[in-house]
Backbone bond lengths (Angstrom), bond angles and torsions (degrees), N, CA, C in turn:
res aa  C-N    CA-C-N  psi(-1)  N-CA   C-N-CA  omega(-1)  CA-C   N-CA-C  phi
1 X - - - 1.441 - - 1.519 108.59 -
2 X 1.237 114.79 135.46 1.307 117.05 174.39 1.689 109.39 -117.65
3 X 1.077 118.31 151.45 1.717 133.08 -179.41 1.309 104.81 -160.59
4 X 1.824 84.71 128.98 1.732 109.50 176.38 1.157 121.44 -110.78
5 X 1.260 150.14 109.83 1.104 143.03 -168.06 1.778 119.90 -96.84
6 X 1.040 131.97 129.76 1.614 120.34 -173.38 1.779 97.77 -104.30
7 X 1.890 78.66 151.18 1.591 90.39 -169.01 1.664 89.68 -73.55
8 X 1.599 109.97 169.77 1.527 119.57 -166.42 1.948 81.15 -172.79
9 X 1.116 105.97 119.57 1.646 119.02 156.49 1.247 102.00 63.62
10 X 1.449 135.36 9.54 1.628 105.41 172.63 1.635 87.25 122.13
11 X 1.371 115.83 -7.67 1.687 107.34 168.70 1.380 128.64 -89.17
12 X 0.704 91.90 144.48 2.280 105.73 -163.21 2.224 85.30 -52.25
13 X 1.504 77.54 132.13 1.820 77.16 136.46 1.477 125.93 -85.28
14 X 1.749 102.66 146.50 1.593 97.48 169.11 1.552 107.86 -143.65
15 X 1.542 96.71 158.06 1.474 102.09 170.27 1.502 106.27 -127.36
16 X 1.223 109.18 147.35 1.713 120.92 -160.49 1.519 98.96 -124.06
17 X 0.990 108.73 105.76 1.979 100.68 156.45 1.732 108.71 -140.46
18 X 1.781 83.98 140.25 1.484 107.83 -170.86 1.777 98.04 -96.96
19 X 1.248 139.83 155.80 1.449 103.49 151.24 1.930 80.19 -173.90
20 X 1.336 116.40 -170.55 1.762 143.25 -168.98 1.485 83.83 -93.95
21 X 1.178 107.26 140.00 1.660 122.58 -177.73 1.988 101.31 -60.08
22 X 1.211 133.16 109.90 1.467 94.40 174.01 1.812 76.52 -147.30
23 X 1.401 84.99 156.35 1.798 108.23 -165.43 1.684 86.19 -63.84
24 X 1.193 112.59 -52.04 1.817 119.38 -138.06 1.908 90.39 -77.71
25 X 1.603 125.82 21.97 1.128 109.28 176.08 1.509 86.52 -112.39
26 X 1.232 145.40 -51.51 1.656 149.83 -155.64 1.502 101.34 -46.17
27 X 1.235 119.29 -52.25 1.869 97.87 172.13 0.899 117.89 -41.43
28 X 1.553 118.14 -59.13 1.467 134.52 -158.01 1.531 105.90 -75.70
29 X 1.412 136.27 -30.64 1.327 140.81 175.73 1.511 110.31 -79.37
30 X 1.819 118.48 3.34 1.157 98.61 -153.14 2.019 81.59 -117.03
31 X 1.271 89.08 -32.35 1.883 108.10 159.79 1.375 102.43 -47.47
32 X 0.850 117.52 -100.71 1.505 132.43 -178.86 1.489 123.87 -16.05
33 X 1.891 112.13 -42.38 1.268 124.94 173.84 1.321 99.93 -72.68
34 X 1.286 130.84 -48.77 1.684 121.52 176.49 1.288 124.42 -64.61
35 X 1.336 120.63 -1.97 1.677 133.58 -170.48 1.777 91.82 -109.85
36 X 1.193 107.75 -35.33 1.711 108.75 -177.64 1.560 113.22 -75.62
37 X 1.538 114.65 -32.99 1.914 106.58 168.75 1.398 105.65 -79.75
38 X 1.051 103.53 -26.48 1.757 94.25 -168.42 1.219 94.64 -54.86
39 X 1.891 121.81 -64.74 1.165 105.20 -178.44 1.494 136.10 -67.37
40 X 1.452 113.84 -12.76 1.356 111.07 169.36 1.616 130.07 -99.66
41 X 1.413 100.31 14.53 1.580 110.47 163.83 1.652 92.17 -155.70
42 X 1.138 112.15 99.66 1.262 107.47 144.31 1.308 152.79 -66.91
43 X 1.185 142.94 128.59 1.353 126.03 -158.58 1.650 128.78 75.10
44 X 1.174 114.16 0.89 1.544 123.53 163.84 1.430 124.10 -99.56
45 X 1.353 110.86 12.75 1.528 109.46 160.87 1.674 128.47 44.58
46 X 1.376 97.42 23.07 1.746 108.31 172.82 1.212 102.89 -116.43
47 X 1.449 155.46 17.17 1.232 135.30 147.64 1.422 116.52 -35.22
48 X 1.377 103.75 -64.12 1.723 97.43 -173.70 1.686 109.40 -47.90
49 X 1.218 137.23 -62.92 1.190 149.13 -168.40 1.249 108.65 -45.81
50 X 0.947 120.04 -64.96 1.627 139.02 172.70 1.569 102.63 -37.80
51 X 1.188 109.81 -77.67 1.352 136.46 179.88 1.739 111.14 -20.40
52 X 2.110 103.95 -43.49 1.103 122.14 -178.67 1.811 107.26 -85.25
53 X 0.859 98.47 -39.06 1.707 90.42 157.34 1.484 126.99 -61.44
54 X 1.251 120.95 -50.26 1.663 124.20 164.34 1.518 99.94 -27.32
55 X 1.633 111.67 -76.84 1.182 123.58 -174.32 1.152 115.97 -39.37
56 X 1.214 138.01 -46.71 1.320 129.66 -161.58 1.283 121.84 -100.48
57 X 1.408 102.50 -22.48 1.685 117.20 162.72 1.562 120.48 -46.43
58 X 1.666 90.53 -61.64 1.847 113.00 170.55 1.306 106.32 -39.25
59 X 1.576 117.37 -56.11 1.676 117.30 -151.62 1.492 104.59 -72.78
60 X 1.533 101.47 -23.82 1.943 117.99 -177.08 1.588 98.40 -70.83
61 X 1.341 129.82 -64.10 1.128 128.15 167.73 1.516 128.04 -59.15
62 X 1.018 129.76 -20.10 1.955 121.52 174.67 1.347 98.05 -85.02
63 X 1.524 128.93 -33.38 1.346 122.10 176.05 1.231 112.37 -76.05
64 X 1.421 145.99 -33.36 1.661 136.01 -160.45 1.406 83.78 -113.94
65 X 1.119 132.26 -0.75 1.531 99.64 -170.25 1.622 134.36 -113.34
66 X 1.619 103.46 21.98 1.621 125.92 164.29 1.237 108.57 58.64
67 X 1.684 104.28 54.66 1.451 110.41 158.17 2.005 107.01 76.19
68 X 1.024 104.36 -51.19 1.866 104.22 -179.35 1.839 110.40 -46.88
69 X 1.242 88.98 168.29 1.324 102.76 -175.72 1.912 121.56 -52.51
70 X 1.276 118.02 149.36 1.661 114.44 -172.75 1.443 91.06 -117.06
71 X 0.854 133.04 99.51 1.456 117.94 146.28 2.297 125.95 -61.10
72 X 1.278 113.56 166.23 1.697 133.14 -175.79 1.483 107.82 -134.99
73 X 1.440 112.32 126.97 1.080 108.75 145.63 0.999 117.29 -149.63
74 X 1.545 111.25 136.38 1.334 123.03 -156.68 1.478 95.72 -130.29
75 X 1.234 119.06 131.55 1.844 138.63 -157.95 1.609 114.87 -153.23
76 X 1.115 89.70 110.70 1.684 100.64 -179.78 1.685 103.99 -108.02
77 X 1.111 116.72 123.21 1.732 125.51 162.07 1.626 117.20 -141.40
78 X 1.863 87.98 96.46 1.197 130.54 178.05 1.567 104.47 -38.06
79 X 1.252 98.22 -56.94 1.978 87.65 -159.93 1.454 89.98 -82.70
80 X 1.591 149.51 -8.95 1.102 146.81 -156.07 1.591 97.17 -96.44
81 X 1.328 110.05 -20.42 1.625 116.42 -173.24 1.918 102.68 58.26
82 X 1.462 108.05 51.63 1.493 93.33 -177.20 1.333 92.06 -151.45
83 X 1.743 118.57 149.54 1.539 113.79 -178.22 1.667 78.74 -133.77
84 X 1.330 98.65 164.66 1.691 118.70 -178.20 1.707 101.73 -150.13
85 X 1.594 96.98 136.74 1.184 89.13 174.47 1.500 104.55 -144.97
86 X 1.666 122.13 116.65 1.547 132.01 -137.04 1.524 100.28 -119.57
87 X 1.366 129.21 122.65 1.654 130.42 177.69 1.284 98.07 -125.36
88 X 1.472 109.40 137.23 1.675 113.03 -163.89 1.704 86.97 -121.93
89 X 1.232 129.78 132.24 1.859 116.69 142.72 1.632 117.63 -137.54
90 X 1.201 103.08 -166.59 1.651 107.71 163.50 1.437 98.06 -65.02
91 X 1.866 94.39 147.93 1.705 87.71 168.01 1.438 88.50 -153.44
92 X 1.165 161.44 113.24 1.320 160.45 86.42 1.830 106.73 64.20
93 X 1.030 130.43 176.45 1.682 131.29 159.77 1.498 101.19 -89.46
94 X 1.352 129.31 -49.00 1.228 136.70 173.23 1.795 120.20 -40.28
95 X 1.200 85.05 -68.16 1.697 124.57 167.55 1.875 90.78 -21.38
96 X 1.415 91.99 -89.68 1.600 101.87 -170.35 2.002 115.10 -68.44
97 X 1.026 106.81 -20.00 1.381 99.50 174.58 1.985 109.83 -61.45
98 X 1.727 91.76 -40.46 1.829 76.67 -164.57 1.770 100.99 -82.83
99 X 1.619 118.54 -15.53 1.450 108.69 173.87 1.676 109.03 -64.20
100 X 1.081 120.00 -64.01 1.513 124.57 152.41 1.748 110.81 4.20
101 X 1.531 92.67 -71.90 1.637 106.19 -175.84 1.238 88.46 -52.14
102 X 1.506 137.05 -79.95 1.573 142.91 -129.29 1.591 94.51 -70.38
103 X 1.192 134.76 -34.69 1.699 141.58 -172.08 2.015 91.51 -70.91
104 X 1.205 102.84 -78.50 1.281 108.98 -159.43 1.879 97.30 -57.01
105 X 0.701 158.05 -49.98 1.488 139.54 164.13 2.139 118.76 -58.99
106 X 1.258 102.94 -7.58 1.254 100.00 167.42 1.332 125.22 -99.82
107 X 1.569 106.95 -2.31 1.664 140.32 -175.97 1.735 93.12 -91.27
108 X 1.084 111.12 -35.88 1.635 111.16 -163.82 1.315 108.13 -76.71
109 X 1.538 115.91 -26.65 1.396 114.98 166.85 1.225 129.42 -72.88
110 X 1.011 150.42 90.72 1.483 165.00 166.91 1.640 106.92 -5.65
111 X 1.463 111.67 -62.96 0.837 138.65 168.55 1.807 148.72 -63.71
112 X 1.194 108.20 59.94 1.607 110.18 -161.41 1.671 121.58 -34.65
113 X 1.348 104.47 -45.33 1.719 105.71 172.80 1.292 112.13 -56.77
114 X 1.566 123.64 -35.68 1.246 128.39 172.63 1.696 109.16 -54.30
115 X 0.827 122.41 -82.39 1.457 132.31 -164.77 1.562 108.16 -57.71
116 X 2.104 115.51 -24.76 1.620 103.39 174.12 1.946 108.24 -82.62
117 X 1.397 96.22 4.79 1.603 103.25 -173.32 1.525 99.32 -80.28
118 X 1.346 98.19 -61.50 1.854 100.73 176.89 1.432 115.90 -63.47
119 X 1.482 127.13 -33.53 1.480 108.36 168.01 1.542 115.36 -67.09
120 X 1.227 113.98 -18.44 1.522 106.16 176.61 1.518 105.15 -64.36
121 X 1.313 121.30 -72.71 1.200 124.02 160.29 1.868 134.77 -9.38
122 X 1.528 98.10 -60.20 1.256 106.71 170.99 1.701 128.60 -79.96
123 X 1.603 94.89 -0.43 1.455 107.55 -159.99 1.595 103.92 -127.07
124 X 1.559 137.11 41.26 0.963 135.26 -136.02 2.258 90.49 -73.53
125 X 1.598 83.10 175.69 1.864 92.65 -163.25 1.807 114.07 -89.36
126 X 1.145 82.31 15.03 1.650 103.46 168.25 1.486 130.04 -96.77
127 X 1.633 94.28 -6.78 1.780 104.96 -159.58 2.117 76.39 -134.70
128 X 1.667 90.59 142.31 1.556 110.09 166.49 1.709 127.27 -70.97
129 X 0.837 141.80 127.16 1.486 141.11 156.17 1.870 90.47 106.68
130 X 1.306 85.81 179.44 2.156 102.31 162.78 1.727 92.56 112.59
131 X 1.443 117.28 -46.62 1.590 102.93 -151.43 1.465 112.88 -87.03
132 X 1.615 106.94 -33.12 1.658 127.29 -170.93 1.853 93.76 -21.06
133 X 1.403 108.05 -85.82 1.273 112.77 -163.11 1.576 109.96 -58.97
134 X 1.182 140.65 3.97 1.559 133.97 156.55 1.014 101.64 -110.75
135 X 1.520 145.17 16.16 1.179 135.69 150.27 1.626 111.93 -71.31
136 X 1.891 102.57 -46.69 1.629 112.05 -157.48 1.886 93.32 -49.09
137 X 1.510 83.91 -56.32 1.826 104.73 -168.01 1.574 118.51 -42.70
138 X 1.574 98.15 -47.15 1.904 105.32 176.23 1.762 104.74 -73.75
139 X 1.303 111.05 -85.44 1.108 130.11 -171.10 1.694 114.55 -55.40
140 X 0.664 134.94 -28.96 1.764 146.77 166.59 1.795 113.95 -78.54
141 X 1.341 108.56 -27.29 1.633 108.55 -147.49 1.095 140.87 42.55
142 X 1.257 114.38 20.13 1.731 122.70 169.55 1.776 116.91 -100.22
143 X 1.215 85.56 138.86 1.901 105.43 172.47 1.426 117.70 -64.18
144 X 1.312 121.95 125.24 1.408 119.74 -154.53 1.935 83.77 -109.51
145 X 1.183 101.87 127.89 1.731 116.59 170.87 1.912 93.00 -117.43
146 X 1.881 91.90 -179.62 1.491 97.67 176.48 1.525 93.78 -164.25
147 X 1.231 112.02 140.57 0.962 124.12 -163.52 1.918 102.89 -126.37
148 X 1.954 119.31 141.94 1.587 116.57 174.05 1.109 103.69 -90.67
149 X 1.150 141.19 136.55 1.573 132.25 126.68 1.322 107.91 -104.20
150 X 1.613 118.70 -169.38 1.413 134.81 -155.00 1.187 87.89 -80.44
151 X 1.296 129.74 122.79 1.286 142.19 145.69 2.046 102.90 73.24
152 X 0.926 129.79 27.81 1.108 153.14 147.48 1.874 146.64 -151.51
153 X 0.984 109.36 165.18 1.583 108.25 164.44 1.469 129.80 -136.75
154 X 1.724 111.32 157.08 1.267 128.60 175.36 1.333 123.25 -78.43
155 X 1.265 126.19 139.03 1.453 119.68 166.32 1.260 102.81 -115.05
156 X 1.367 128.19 143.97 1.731 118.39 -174.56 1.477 94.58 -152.40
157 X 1.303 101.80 113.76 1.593 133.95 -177.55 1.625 92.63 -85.95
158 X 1.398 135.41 134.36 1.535 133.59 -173.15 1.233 108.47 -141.54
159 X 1.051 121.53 147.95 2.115 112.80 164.83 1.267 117.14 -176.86
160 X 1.247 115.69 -158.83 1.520 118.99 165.29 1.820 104.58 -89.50
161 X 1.346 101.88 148.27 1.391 124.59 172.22 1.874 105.31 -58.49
162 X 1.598 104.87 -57.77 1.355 112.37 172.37 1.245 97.37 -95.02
163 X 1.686 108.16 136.85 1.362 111.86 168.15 1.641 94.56 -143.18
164 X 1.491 92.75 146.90 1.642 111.34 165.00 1.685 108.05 -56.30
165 X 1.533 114.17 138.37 1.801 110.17 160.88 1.300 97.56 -25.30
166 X 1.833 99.17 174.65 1.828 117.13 157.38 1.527 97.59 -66.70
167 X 1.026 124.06 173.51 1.422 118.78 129.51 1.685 123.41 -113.35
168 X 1.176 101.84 144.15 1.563 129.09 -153.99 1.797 105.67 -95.24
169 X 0.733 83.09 124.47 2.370 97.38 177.84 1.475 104.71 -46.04
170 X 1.377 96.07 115.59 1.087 114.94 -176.42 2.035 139.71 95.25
171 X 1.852 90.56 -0.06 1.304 108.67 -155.43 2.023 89.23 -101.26
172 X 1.425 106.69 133.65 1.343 103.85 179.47 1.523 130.99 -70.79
173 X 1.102 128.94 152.07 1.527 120.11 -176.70 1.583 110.94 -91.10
């Protein structure tokens, strides 16, 4: 199921999709999320970014999340200058204790290029999973939170609507 919501008075746009974990939708949801800011913020130049958070959120959730349903939410509030981008699934007690772990030590780094430097490192391109969530944080510029509910969890990618580039190793300020 998909649901679009239009901004009205100062309310965020949103787009809602519920759906069965399946690989062959994350391109296409990740298209679609960059075709959905463009049109719901024009001129703020984070579709792509965003877009890469969708993606990587999805791929975090169809893999950990035992086949059950994934929910998206993707929320733009223009005058709030803030975009959010929310992936809900099954998650185990286990499940969410060690994501938990992997957030709260990637929170401790101050520094996002820092911490996507060492997951590169620790996460070499031969081996599956590790980088998604220091990608959202570097490459996206959003703050990765996590949220329990009953028998699942949230991932919530957050930021400014306008954001400055990354900056890149070696590039002057």
């Amino acid at each position: 199921m998909i649901e679009m919501k239009r901004a009205t008075g100062g309310v965020p746009v949103q787009l809602s999709v519920r759906m069965k974990p399946a690989w062959s939708f994350v391109d296409d949801l990740r298209k679609f999320s960059e075709i959905f800011c463009a049109c719901a913020c024009p001129g703020a130049d984070r579709e792509t970014q965003v877009s890469v958070a969708v993606h990587e959120l999805l791929q975090n959730a169809i893999e950990n999340g035992g086949g059950e349903e994934v929910e998206l939410l993707l929320e733009v509030a223009t005058e709030r200058n803030r975009i959010e981008v929310a992936v809900t699934n099954a998650c185990s007690d286990e499940a969410f204790d060690r994501l938990a772990g992997i957030i709260e030590r990637m929170n401790l780094e101050p520094d996002p290029l820092l911490w996507y430097v060492k997951s590169m490192r620790e996460n070499p391109s031969s081996s599956r999973g590790g980088l998604g969530l220091a990608r959202v944080r570097f490459e996206s510029q959003l703050e990765i939170g996590l949220r329990r509910s009953p028998g699942a969890a949230t991932v919530r990618a957050t930021g400014k609507l306008r954001a400055l580039p990354p900056q890149v190793l070696g590039e002057a300020e």
